[in-house]
PASEBA-1860 file (N, C-alpha, C; in nm, 3 decimals):
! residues 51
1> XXXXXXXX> -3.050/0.033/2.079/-2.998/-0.089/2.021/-2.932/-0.062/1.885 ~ -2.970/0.033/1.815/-2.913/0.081/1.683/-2.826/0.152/1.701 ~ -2.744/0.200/1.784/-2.668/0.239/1.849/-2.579/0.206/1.838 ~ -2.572/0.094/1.908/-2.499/-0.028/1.942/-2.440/-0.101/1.804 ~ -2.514/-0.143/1.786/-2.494/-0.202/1.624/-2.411/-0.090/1.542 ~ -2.430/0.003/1.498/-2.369/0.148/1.441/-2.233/0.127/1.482 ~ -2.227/0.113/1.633/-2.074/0.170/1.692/-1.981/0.066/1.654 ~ -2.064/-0.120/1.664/-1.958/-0.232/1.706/-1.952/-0.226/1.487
9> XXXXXXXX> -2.048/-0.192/1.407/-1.969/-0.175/1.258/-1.904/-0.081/1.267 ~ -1.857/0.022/1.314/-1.803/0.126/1.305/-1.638/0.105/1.350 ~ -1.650/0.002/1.488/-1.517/-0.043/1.558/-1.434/-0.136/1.464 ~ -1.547/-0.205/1.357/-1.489/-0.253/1.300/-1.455/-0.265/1.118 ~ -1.522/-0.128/1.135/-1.478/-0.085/0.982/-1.405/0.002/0.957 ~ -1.399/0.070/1.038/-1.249/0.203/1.066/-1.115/0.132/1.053 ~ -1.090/0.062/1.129/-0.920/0.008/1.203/-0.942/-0.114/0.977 ~ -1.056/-0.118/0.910/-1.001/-0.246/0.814/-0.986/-0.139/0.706
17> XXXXXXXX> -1.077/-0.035/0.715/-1.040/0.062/0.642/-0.876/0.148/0.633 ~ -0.853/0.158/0.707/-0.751/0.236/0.778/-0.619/0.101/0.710 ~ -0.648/0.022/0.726/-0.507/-0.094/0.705/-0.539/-0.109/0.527 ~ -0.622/-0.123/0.516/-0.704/-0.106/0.339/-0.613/0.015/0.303 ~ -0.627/0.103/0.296/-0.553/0.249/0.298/-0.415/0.234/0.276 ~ -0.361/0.189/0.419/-0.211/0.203/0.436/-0.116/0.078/0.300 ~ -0.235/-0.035/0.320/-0.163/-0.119/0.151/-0.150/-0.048/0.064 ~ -0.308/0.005/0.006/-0.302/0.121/-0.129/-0.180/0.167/-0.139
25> XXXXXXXX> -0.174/0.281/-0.041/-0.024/0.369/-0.030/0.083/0.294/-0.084 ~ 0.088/0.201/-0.007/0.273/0.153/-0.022/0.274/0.089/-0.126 ~ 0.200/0.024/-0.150/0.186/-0.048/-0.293/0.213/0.041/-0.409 ~ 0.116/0.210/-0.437/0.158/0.289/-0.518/0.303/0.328/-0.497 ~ 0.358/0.345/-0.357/0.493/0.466/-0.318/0.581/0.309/-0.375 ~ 0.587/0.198/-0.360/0.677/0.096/-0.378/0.655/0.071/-0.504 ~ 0.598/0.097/-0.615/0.587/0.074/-0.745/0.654/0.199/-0.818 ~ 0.597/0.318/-0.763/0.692/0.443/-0.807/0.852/0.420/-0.785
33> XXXXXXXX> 0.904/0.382/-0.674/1.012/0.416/-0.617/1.117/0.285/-0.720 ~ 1.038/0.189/-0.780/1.049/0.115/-0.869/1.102/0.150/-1.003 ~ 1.015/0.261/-1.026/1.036/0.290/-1.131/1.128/0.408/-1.155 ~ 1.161/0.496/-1.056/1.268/0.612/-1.064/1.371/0.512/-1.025 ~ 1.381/0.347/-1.020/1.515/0.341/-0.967/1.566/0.254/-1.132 ~ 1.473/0.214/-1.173/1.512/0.162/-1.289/1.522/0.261/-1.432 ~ 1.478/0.382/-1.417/1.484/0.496/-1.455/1.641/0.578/-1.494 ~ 1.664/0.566/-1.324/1.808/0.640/-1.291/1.891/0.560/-1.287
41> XXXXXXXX> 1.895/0.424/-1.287/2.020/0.319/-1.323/1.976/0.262/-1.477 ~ 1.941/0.306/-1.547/1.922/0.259/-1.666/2.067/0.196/-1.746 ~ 2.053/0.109/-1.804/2.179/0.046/-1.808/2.297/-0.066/-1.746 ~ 2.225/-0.018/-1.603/2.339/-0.144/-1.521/2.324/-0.258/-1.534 ~ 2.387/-0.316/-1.524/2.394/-0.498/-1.526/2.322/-0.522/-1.380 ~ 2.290/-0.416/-1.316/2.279/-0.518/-1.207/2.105/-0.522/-1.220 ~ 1.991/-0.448/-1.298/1.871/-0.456/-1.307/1.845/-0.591/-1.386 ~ 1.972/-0.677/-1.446/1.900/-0.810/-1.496/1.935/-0.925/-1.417
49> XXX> 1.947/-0.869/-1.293/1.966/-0.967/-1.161/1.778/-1.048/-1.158 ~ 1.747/-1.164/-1.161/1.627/-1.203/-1.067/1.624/-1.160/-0.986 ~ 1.491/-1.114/-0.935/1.409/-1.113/-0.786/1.410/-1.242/-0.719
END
């Protein structure tokens, strides 16, 4: 029975972990990629555009 229990937290802590993870990532790689772009266009008119 502990088994059981083990496997069905396990089915379901892997796949929230795993998506937990993949936010982290992009969140850091999309904040970097942010910042080498405002970096390397330093100056343009077009970085005082609104989001």
């Amino acid at each position: 029975m502990a088994g059981a229990i083990a496997l069905i937290i396990a089915m379901i802590a892997i796949p929230v972990g795993v998506l937990m993870t993949g936010a982290a990532a992009s969140a850091i790689l999309g904040e970097a990629m942010r910042r080498d772009g405002v970096i390397r266009h330093d100056g343009s008119e077009l970085l005082d555009i609104e989001d």
